[in-house]
C-alpha positions as MATLAB code, in Angstrom:
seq = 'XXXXXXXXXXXXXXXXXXXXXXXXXXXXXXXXXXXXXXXXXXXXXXXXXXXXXXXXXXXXXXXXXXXXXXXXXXXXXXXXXXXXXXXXXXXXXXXXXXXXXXXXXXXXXXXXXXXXXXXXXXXXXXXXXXXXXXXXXXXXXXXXXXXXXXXXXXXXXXXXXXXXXXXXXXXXXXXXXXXXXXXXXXXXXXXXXXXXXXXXXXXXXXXXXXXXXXXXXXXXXXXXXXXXXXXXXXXXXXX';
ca = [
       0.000    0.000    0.000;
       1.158    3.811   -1.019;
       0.136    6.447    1.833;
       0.385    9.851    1.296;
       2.207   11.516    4.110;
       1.142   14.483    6.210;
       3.350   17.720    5.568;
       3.071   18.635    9.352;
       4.077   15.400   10.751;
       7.263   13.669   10.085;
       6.080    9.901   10.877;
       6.273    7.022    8.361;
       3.791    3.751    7.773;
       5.038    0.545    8.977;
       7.709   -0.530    6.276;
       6.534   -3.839    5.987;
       3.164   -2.570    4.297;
       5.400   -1.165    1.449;
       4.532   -2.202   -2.183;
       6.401   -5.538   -4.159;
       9.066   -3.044   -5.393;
       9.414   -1.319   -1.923;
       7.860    1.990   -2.691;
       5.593    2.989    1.019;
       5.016    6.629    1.166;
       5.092    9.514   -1.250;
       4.763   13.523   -0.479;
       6.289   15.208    2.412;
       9.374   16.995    2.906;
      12.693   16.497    3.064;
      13.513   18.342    6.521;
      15.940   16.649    8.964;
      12.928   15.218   11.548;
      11.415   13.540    8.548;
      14.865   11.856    7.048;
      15.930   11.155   10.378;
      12.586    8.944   10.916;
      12.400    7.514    7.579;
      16.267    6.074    8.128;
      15.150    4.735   11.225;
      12.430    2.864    9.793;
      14.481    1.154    7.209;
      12.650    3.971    4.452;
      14.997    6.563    2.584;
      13.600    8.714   -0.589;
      14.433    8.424   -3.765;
      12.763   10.184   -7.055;
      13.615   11.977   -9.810;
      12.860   15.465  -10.826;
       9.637   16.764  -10.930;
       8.432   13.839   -9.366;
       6.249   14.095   -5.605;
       8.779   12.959   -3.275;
       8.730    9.362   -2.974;
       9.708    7.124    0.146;
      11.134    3.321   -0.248;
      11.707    0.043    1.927;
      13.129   -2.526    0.051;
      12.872   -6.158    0.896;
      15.200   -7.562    0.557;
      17.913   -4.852    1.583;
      21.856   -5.053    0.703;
      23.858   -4.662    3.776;
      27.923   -5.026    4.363;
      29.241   -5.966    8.072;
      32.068   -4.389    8.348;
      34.335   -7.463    9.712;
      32.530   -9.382    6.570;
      34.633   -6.858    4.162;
      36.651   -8.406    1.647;
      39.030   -6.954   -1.266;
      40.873   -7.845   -4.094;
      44.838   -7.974   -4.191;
      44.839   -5.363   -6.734;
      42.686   -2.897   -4.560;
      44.344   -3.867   -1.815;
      47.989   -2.801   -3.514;
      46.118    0.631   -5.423;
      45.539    1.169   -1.303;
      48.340    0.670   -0.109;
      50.402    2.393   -3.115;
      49.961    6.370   -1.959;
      48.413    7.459   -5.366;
      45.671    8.341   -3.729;
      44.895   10.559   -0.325;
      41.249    9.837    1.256;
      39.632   13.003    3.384;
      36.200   12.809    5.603;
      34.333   15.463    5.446;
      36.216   18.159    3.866;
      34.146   18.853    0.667;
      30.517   17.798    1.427;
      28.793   19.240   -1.568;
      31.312   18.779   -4.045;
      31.122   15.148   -3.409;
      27.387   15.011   -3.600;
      27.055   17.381   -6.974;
      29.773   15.200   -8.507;
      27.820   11.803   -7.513;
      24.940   13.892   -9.087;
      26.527   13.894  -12.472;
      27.638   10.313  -12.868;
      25.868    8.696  -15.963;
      23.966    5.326  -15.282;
      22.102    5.248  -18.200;
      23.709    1.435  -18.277;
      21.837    1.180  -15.095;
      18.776    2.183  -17.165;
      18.337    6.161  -15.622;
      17.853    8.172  -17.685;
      18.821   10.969  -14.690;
      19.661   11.689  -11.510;
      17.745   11.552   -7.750;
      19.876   14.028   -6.314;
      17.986   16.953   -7.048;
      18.896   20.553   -5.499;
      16.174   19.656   -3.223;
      18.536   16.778   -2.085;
      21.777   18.197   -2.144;
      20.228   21.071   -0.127;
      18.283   18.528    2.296;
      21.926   16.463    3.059;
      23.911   19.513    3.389;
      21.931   20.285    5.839;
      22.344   16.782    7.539;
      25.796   17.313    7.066;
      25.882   20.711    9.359;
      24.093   18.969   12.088;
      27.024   16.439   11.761;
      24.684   13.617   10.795;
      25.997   12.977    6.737;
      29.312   12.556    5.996;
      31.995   12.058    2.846;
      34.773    9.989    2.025;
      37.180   11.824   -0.451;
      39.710   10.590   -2.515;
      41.789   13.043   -4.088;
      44.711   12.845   -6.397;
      47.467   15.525   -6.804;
      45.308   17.538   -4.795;
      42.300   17.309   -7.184;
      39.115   15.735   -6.211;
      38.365   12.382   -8.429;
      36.200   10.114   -6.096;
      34.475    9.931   -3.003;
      30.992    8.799   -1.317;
      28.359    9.833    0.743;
      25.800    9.243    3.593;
      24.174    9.297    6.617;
      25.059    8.055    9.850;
      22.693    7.275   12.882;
      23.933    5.084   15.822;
      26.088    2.231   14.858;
      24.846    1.906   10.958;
      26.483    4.633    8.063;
      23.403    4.828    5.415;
      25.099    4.725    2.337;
      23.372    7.082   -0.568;
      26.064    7.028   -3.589;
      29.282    7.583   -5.132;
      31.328    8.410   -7.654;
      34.872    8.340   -9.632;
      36.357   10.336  -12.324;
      39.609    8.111  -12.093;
      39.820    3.974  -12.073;
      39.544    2.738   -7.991;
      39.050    6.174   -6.892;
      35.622    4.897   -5.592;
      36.616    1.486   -4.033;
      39.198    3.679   -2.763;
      37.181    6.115   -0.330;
      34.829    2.673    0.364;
      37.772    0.847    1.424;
      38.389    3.869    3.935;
      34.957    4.238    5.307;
      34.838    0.259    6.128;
      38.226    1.656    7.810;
      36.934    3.902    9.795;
      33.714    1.911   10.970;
      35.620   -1.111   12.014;
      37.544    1.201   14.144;
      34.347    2.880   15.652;
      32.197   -0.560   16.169;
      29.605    0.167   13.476;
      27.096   -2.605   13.051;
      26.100   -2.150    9.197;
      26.645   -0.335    6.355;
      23.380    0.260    3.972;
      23.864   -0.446    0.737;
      20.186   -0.182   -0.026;
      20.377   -1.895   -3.327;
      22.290   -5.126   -4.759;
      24.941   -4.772   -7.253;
      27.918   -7.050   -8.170;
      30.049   -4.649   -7.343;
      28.851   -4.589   -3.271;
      28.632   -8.288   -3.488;
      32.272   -8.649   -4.266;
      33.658   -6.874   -1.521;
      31.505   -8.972    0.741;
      27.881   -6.824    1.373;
      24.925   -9.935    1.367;
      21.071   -8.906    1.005;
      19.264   -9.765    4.418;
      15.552   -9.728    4.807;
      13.826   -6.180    5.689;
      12.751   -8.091    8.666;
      16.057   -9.067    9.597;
      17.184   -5.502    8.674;
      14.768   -3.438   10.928;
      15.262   -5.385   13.683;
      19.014   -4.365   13.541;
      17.729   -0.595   13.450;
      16.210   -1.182   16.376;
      19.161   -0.631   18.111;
      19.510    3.325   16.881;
      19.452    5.649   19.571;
      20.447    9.050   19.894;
      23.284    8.383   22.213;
      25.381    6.076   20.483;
      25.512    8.301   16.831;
      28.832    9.638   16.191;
      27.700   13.192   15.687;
      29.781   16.051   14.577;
      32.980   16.294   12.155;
      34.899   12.853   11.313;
      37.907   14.161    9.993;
      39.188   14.749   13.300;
      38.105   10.947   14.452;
      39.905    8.967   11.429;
      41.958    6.242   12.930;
      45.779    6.492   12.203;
      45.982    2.255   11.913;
      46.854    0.909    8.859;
      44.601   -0.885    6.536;
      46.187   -4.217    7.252;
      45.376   -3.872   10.800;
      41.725   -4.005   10.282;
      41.290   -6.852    8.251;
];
């Protein structure tokens, strides 16, 4: 079933009521109460533009453990090479207007989700120290990174982006860095793609899924800045 939400109050339908394809809610707004609820119910939005806003739970969801993480020798030696320096949280925007113009028509879109209505709507996020980037940068030039939102011991992934080979896997490889060293429970991958499924995320029923967000609370979310919280170990001494 699709329910319409109410502009004046931020709450979400029960998840498991969503449609086959996952779609549960449309309208709304994109203020920080409202995203903050939906990622807590295992919903996130995703439309393109000139569309209502519309609100998804899919079933089954992709999901990477961060001691489950796995990587190729070749990754492993672009990592450990120096071509590349990774950042958190030093060029917010950027990151998310560059993941804005990647082209997946291969995927079959025709566009993009991340609307100025987005990129306004996670800046935001990112201010109250709730979204966060990993950028990779080469010769001092930005060519990859990724983005998301954290809340308690999960990091919502929303998308990414290269403009040079690994640059992506790089920054990825650095965020499952950083939440093995702060005791995250799950990164969302929302949706499956060989690409997550080679570096070791799984799909898990939304059952199985909410029942690990049930665990979110306000006091255990890493709020604020993360550049200053990146852990100096090496790469080899997470995994």
């Amino acid at each position: 079933m699709i329910y319409e939400l109410d502009p004046h109050y931020p709450g979400f339908p029960d998840p498991e009521e969503s449609e086959p394809d996952g779609l549960i809610a449309i309208g709304g707004d994109l203020s920080p109460a409202r995203l903050i609820n939906a990622y807590c119910c295992g919903i996130f939005p995703w439309y393109n533009e000139g569309e209502p806003i519309l609100w998804w739970s899919l079933d089954p969801r992709m999901v990477l453990k961060p001691d489950e993480f796995r990587y190729s020798k070749s990754l492993r030696r672009v990592v450990h090479s120096g071509k590349f320096e990774v950042r958190i949280d030093t060029c917010f925007e950027e990151v998310m207007r560059s993941c804005s113009n990647v082209d997946r028509t291969a995927q079959g879109q025709s566009g993009t989700w991340i609307t100025e209505e987005m990129v306004s709507a996670y800046v935001c996020l990112h201010r109250l120290g709730l979204a966060h980037s990993f950028e990779t940068f080469y010769q001092g030039r930005l060519v990859g990174g990724l983005y998301g939102l954290s809340l308690g011991p999960f990091f919502f992934g929303e998308s990414m982006f290269h403009t040079m080979t690994d640059a992506s896997k790089v920054a990825f490889v650095r965020l499952v860095e950083f939440c093995q060293a702060h005791h995250f429970r799950l990164i969302d991958a929302q949706q499956e793609t060989a690409h997550l499924a080679s570096l070791g995320a799984r799909p898990i029923p939304r059952s199985e899924y909410l029942k690990e967000l049930n665990t979110i609370s306000g006091d255990n979310t890493l709020q604020g800045s993360w550049e200053r919280l990146a852990p100096n170990k090496k790469v080899d001494d997470l995994f």
